[in-house]
C-alpha positions in Angstrom: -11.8 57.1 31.6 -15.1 59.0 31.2 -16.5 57.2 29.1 -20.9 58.6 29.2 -21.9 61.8 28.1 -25.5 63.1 28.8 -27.7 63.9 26.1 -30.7 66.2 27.3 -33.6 66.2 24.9 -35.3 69.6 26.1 -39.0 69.9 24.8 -41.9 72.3 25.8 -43.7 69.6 27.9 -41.0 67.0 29.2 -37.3 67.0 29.5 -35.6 63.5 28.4 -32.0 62.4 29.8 -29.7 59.5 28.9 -26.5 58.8 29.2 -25.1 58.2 26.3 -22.0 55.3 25.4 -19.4 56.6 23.0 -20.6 54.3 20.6 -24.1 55.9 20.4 -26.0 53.4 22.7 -28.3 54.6 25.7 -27.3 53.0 28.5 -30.0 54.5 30.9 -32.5 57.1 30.4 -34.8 59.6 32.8 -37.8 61.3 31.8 -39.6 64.7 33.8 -42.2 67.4 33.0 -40.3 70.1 31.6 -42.8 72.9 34.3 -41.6 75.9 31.7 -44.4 78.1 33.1 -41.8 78.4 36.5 -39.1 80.3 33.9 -35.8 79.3 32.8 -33.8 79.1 36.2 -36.1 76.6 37.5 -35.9 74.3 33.6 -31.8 74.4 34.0 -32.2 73.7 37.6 -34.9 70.5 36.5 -32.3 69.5 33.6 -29.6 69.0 36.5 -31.9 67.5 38.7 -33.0 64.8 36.4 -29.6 64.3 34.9 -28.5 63.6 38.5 -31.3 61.2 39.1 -30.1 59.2 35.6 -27.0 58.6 37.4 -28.2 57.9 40.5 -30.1 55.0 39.2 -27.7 53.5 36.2 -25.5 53.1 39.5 -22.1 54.2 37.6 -20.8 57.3 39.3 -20.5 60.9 38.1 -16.9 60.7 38.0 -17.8 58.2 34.8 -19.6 61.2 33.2 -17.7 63.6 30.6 -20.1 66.2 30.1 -24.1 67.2 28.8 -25.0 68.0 25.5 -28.8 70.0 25.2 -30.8 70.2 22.5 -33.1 73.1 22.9 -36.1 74.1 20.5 -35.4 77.7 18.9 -32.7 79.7 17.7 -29.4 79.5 19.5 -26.7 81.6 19.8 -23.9 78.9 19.0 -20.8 80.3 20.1 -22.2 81.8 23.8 -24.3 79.3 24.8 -27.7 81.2 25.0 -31.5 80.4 23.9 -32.4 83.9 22.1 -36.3 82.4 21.4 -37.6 79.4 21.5 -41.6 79.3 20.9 -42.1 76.3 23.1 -40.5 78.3 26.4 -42.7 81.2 26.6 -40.4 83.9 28.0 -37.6 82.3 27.3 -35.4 85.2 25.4 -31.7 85.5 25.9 -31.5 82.9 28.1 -27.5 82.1 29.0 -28.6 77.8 29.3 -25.1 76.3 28.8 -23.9 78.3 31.5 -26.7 78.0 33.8 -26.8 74.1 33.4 -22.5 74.4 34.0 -22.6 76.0 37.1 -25.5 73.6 38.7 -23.7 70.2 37.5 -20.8 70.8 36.9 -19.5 69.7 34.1 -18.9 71.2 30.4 -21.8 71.5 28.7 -22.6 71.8 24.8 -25.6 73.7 23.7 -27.6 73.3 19.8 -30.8 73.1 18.1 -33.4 70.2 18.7 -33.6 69.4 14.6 -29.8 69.8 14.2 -29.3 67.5 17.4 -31.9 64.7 16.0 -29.9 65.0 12.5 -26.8 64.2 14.1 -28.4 61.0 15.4 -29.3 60.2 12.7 -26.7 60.3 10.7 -24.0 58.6 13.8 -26.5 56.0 14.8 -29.4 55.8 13.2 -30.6 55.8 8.9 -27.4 57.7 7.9 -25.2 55.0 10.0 -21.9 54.7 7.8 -22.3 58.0 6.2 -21.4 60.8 6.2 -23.5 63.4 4.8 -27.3 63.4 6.1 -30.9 65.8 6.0 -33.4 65.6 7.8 -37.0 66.9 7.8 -39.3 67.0 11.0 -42.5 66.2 9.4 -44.9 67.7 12.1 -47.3 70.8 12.9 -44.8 72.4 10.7 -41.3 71.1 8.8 -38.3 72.0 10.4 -34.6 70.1 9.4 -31.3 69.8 10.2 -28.1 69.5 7.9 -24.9 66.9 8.5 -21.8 67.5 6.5 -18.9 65.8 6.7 -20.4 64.7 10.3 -20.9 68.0 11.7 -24.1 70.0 11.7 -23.7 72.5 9.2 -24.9 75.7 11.0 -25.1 77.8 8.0 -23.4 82.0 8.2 -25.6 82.6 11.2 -26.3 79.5 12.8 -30.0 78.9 11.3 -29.2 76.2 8.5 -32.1 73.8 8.0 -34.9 75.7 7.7 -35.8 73.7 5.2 -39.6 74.3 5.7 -39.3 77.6 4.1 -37.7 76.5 0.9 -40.4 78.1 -1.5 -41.9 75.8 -4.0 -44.5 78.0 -5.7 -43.8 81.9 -5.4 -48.1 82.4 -5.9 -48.5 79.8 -3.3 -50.4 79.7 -0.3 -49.7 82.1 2.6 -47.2 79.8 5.4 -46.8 81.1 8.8 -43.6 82.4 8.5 -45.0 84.9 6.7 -43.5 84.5 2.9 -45.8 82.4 0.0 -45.6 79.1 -1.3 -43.0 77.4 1.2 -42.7 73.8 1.6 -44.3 73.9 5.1 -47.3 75.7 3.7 -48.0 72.3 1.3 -46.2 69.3 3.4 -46.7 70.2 7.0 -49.8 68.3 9.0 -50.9 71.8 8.8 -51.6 72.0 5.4 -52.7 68.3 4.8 -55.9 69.6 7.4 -56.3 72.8 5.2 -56.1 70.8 2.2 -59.0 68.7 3.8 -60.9 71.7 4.7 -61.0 72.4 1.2 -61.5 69.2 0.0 -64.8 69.1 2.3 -65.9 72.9 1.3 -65.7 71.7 -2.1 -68.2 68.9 -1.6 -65.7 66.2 -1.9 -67.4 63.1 -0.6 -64.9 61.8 2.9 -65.7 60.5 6.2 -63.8 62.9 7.4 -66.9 65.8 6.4 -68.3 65.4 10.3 -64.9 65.9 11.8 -64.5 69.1 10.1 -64.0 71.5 13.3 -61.3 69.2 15.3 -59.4 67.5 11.9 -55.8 66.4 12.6 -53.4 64.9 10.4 -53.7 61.5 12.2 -57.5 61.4 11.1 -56.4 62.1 7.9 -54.1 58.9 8.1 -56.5 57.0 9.9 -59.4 57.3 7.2 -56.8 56.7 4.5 -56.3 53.7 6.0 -59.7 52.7 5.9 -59.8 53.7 2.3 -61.2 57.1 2.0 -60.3 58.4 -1.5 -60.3 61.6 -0.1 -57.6 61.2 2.6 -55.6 59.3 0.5 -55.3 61.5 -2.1 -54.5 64.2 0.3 -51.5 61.8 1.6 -50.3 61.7 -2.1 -50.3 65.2 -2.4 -48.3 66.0 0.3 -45.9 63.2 -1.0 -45.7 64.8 -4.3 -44.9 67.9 -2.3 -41.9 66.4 -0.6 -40.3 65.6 -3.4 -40.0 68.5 -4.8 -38.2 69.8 -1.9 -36.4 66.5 -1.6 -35.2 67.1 -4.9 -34.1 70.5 -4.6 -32.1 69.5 -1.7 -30.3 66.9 -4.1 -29.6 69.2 -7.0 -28.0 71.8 -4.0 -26.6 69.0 -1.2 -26.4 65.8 -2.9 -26.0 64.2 0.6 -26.1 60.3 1.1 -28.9 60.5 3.1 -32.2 62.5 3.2 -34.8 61.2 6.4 -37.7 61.8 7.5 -39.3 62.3 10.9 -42.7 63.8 12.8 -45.9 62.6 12.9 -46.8 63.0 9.2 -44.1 60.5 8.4 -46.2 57.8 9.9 -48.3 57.7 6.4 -45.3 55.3 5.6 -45.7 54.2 1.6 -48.9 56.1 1.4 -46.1 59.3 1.7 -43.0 57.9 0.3 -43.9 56.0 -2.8 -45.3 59.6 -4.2 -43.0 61.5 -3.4 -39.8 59.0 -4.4 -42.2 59.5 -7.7 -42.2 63.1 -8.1 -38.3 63.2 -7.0 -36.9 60.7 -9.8 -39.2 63.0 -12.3 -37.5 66.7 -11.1 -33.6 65.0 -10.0 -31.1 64.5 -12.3 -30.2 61.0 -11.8 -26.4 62.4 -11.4 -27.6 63.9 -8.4 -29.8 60.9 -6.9 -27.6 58.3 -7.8 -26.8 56.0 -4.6 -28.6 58.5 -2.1 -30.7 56.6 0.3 -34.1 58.4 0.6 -36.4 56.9 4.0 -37.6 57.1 7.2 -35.5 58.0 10.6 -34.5 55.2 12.4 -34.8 56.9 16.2 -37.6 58.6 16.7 -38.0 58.1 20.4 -34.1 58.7 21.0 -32.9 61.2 18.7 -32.7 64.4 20.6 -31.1 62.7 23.6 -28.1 60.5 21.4 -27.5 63.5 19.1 -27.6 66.2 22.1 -24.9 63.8 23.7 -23.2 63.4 20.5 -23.3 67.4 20.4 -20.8 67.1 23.2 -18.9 64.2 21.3 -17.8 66.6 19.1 -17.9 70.1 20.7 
């Protein structure tokens, strides 16, 4: 009985394999650069060869392997099987990966979203473990999601559920990169904690962040707020506050078990949650956010490899 599936964590810099147990457990994992510059043939060809190489050294024999599940970054065209963009893969546009990957391995292959893939995980074997309704939101450069119902990604009418970045907040906010004004992601993403700062400093806010002005990250931010800069800190707040807006808006509209949070921001830990669990219980009815579990992800490191294998599970 094959009992392994790979899951095939596909990012713009490296390409993560494991093979994957049925009961959500990595039994042996592989790591390579992901070398998009050389196009698409030569990723799907690199996403065999290192999925090979897993095997090879867990020592248990391909016939013990039921199939791949990828998670790519970008939007994917669900029922065929093909990348149409993804902004990590320059060039990659219409790119037919399930069936590339297929006829180089072998074996079936499921294709999704990275963010739908790591909320999957999330909700089989990580913080939504037992449930079976989960969000999450990729707190990083910007905020991107996923959406578990009933424990199936819910894809939405054209496959691009869980853009939950782009919920708006403020319709005279500021300007996000999408385009449109006032979206979560323009107030919450490690993007606009550093403008926030910039303004901050512009104002004449006293921080010891004012010489680090031209390369601020969001780490710095955390790092100073750590060392108690008012400043930082209060930034940290605000983007809290932020969150649970959004958090509560996807209560009053979901009401899933579980909301999580991933990405770098969500390092902040308490700094981030206890303002924003604030600002939720204040905008939720507590019919709504009775007995759902708000907190961090539980997998970080593994997500996009157990929920692309998980992908397959349930393909």
């Amino acid at each position: 009985m094959k009992e392994l599936v790979f899951g095939v964590d596909l990012g713009g810099t490296n390409i993560k394999v494991g093979l994957v147990s049925a009961e959500g457990t990595i039994v042996h994992r592989h790591q390579a650069e992901t070398l998009g510059e050389r196009g698409p043939a030569a990723v799907a060809e690199r996403i065999c060869q290192t999925a090979r190489q897993c095997v090879e050294a867990a020592d248990v024999g391909p016939d013990a392997v039921a199939g791949i599940g990828v998670g790519s970054p970008g939007t994917i065209d669900l029922e065929n099987g093909v990348v149409l963009f993804s902004p990590n893969l320059p060039g990659w546009d219409d790119i037919p990966l399930r069936r590339m990957i297929e006829d180089d391995i072998g074996l079936p292959c499921a294709l999704d979203n990275d963010a739908n893939v790591a909320a999957l995980a999330e909700q089989w074997a990580g913080a939504g473990r037992g449930a079976s309704s989960l969000v999450l939101l990729t707190l990083g450069t910007g905020i991107g999601g996923g959406i578990v119902l009933d424990g199936r990604v819910w894809h939405g009418a054209n496959g691009v559920a869980g853009e939950i970045g782009h919920m708006s907040i403020n319709p005279d906010g500021p300007r996000c990169g999408c385009g449109n004004l006032g979206c979560l992601e323009a107030y919450a993403s490690a993007t606009a904690m550093v403008r926030r700062m910039h303004q901050a400093i512009q104002s004449g806010r006293e921080t010891s962040l004012a010489p680090r002005l031209d390369d601020l990250t969001a780490q710095d931010i955390h790092k100073a707020a750590l060392a108690g800069d008012k400043a930082a800190r209060d930034n940290i707040e605000a983007t809290g506050r932020y969150l649970g807006v959004g958090v509560s808006n996807i209560m009053h509209i979901l009401n899933p078990q579980v909301i999580a949070f991933s990405g770098g921001v969500a390092a902040a830990g308490d700094m981030l949650m206890e303002p924003l669990l604030d600002e939720m219980e204040k905008r939720t009815l507590e019919a709504s956010r009775r007995d759902v579990k708000v907190c961090f992800a539980e997998l970080p490191r593994d997500a996009g490899v157990i929920g692309a294998a998980r992908c397959f599970m349930l393909r």
